[in-house]
Structures are given as C-alpha cells and as structure tokens.
N, C-alpha and C positions, 0 to 999 in steps of 0.2 A: 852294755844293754843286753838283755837276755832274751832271748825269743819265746813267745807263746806256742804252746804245745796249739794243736787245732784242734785235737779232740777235748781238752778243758774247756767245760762251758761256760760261758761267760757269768761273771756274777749276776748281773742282769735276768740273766735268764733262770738262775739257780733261786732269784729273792722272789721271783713271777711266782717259782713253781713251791716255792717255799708257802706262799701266801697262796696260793689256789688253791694245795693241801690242806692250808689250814680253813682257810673257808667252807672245802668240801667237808673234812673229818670230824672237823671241832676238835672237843678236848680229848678225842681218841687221837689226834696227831700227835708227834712226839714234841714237834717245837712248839705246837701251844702254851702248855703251861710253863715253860722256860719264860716265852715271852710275856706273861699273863705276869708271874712274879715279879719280873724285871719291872713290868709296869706300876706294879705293885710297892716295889720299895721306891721307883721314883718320884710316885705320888705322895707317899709319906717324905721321901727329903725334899720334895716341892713345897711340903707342907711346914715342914719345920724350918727351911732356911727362907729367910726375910727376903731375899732378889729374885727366885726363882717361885712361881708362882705351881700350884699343883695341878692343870692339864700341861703346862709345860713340862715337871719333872715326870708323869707319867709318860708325856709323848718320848722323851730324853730317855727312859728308864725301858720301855719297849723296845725305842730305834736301838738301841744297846743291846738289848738281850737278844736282837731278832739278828743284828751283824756279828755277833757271836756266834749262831745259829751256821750262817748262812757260812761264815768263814773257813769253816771246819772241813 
C-alpha cells in the first residue's frame, strides 16, 4: 500500500475548485470547453445508440471529460 503525500489535494477538492472555476469564468476557463465537447459527443452517442438515451450519454459524456480534466 502506498502512502499519500499530505500536501496532494484531494480529488474532492480539486473537482470543487475545478467546477467553481468554471462557474465563475465560463468559456474563458480552460476545462470548459473540454467538458462542453465531451458532453457534446455523448449526446449524439446517446442519440444514435438504442439503450442509452441522450441526457444520459451527455451526462456520461461531460462526467468523462470533466474526470479527465480533474485527473491530470
């Protein structure tokens, strides 16, 4: 098992400050449009695949791009 650094913030706290950025900045933030696309193509595979319905594959398609975001 590995130990946590204590000065890494916790993801938690990184996805807060991720989404409070983007709420202050808008599309002047850098992960905006990252996540805006993401939402964007899951809406259309929501759209074109018969089980997954499209506010699902956008919600699917943002939470994706935004843990990409946040990962890094």
């Amino acid at each position: 098992m590995t130990e946590r650094n204590p000065n890494d913030p916790d993801w938690v706290e990184t996805a807060k400050s991720e989404i409070s950025g983007m709420a202050k900045e808008g599309l002047s933030h850098p992960s905006t449009k990252p996540v805006l696309t993401g939402a964007a193509i899951g809406a259309v595979a929501g759209a074109l695949l018969p089980v997954v319905s499209l506010p699902l594959g956008l919600i699917a398609g943002a939470g994706y791009a935004f843990y990409t975001r946040i990962k890094k």
